[in-house]
Every structure is written in C-alpha cells, then in structure tokens.
C-alpha positions as CSV (number, residue, x, y, z in Angstrom):
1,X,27.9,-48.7,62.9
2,X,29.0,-47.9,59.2
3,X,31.0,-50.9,57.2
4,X,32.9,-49.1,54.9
5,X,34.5,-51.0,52.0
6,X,37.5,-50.9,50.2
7,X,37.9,-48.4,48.1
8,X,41.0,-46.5,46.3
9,X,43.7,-44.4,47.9
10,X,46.8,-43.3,46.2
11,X,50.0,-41.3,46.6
12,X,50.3,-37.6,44.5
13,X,53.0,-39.5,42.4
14,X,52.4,-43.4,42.6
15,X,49.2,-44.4,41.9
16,X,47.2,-47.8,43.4
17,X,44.4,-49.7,45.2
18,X,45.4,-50.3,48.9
19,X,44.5,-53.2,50.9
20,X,43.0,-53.5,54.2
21,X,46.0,-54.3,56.8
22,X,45.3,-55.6,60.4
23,X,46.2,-52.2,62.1
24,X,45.6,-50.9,65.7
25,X,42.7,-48.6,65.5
26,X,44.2,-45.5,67.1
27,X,41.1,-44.6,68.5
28,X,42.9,-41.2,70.2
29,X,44.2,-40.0,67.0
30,X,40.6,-41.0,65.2
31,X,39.2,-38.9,68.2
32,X,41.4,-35.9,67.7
33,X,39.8,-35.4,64.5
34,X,36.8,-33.8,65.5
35,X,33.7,-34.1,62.8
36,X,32.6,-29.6,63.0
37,X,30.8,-30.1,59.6
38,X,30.7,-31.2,55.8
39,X,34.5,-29.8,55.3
40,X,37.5,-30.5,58.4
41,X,40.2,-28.5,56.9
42,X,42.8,-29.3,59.9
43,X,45.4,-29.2,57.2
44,X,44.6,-25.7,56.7
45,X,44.8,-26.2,52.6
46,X,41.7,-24.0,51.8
47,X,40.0,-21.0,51.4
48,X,37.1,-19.7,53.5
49,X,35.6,-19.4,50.7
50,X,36.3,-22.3,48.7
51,X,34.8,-24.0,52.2
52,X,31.8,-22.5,51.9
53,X,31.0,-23.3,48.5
54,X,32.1,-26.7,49.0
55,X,29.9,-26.6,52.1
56,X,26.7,-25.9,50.1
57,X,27.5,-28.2,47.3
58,X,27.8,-31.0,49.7
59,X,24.1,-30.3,51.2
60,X,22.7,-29.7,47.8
61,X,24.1,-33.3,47.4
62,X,22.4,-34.4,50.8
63,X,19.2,-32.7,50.0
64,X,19.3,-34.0,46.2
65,X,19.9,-37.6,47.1
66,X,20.9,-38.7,51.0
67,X,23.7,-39.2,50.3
68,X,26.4,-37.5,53.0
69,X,29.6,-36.6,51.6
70,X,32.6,-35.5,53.9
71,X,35.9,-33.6,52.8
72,X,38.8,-34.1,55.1
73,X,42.3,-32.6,55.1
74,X,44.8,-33.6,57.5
75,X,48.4,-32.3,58.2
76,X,49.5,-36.2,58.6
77,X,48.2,-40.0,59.2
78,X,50.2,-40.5,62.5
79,X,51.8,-43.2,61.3
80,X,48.6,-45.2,60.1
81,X,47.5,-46.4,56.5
82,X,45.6,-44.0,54.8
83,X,43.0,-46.4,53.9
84,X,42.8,-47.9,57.6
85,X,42.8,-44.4,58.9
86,X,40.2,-43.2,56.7
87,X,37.9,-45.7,56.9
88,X,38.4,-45.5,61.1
89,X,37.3,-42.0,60.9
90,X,34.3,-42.5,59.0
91,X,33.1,-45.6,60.7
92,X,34.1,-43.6,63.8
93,X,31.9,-40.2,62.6
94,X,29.4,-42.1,61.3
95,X,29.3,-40.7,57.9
96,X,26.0,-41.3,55.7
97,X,22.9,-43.4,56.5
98,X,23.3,-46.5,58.9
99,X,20.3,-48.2,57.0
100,X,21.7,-47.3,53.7
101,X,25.7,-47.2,54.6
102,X,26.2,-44.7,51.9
103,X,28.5,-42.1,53.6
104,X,31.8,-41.0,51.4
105,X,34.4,-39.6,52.7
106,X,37.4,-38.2,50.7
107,X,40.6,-37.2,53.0
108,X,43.6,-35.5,52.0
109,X,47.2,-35.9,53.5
110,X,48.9,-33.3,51.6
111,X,52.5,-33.2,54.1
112,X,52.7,-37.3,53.6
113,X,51.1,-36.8,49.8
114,X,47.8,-39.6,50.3
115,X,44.6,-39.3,49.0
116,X,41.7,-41.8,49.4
117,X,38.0,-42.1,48.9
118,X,36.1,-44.0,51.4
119,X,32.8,-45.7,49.8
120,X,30.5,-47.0,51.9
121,X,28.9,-50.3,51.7
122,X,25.6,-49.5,50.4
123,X,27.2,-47.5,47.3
124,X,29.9,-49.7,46.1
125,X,27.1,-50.3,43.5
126,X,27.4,-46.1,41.9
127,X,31.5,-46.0,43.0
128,X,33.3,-48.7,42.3
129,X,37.0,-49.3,43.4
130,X,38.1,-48.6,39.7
131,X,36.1,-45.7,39.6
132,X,37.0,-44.1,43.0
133,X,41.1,-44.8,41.4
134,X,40.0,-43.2,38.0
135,X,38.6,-39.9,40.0
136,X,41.7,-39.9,42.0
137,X,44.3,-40.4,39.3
138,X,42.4,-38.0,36.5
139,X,40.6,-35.3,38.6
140,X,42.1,-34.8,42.0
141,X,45.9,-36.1,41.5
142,X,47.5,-33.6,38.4
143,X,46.0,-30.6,40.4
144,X,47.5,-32.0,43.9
145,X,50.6,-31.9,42.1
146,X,50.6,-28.7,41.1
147,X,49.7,-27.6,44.7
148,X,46.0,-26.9,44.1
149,X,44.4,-28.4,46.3
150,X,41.0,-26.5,45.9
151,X,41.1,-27.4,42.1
152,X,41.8,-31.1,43.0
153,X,38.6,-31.7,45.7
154,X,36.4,-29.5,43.3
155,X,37.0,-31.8,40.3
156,X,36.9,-35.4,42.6
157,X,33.9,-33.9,44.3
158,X,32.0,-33.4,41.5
159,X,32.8,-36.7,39.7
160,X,31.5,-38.0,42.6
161,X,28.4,-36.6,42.8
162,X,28.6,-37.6,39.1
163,X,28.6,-41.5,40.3
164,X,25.9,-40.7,42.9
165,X,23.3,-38.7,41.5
166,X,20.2,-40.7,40.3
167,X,20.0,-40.4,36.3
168,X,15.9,-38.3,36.4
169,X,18.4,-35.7,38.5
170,X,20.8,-35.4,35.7
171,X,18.8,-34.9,33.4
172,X,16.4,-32.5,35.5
173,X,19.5,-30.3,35.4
C-alpha cells in the first residue's frame, strides 16, 4: 500500500499547511469515488475537452518519467479533512509506483473551497510541503477564485511536472 506524506492543502481564501488528524477512514465515501482514469471530474467543473488534454498531459508525464499523476474534483469532502480524505483516496486507488511511492494526486472541493496536493513518499524529495503550498497559493488559488477552474489545475499541473521532471528532460525540451 501507498504511504503518502503530508503535503499542503489550502482553502480558495485562507491559505496553510494542514496536519494529519486521527479521523475515521470513511472507507464507503473513499469507495464512492470510483478511480475511471487520470482525470475524476465528479464535481463536473471541466470541459471535455480541457479532460482530454489534461488526460494526455498526464501520460506524457507517465511515459516521460513514472510518475502517475491524478486530478480529482469533487462536489464535497462529506464531512472529512481534505488532507485525510485525500490522502485516503490515493492510498485507497493506489496512485503511482508501490516500489517507488511516487503517485500525486491533486483534488479539488470547489462547493467547500479546498484544494490539496497529495505527495507521495518516494517524491517528497522533488515536492516539498513548501513547494506543493507555493503551487497552490501562486498557480492554482487566484484562478479558483475567479471561478476558473481549468486555468487553476493547468497552471498547478504543470508546476508539478515542473518539480517532477528529471533536469536531461528539461532541457531535451
């Protein structure tokens, strides 16, 4: 099973690191949310085609590195922590390598306004806490805000794969 760390989660309007709180896992809520591919949009909150391209930007990003990337949205948190209830679901998926534990996952509550980034173990090393709270404060928060979600994922996606992708790939590009 994946151990993922503690990483960053924030509100739209009030930013901060949250800790890990003894919490029930829910295991029927975790189950409801069903893992159908690189994107769950049950919050509805994008495009088909903003999906798709997100879609193929996440398996360039598998293919590139190993790395397995997941972008969740959903309508609420059922009365759980965001960062309990995000790191449930991707332990519970099984997000990334199990050798490696480098899954991320990034989930979006947009009706209770939560954001987090879920780093596995294994790359705490490329995305620190500080650096998963910088992405969510500069990149994904200002365009949340103004109700763009699309905008807001495209921009902490790709300061992710920022973190993630080895330096010869960078520069290959």
């Amino acid at each position: 099973m994946l151990r993922f760390g503690l990483t960053c989660s924030a509100a739209f309007l009030i930013m901060g690191c949250a800790g890990e709180a003894d919490e029930q896992v829910a295991g029927a809520s975790i189950a409801a949310l069903e893992l159908t591919g690189r994107v769950v949009d049950v919050a509805d909150i994008f495009s088909a085609e903003f999906e798709g391209n997100l879609t193929a930007k996440l398996a360039q990003l598998e293919a590139d590195t190993g790395v397995q990337l997941v972008v969740v949205s959903t309508p609420d948190l059922q009365g759980r922590d965001v960062s309990n209830y995000t790191n449930d679901l991707a332990n519970a998926w099984g997000v990334g390598s199990g050798e490696r534990d480098d899954g991320l996952v990034v989930l979006v509550a947009p009706n209770e306004r939560k954001v987090r980034i879920e780093v596995g173990l294994g790359l705490e090393a490329s995305v620190e806490d500080e650096e998963a709270l910088i992405i969510i404060t500069d990149d994904m928060t200002p365009q949340f805000q103004n109700g763009d979600y699309e905008a807001g994922i495209d921009a902490g996606v790709d300061s992710l794969i920022r973190e993630v992708t080895p330096i010869e790939l960078r520069e290959a590009a």
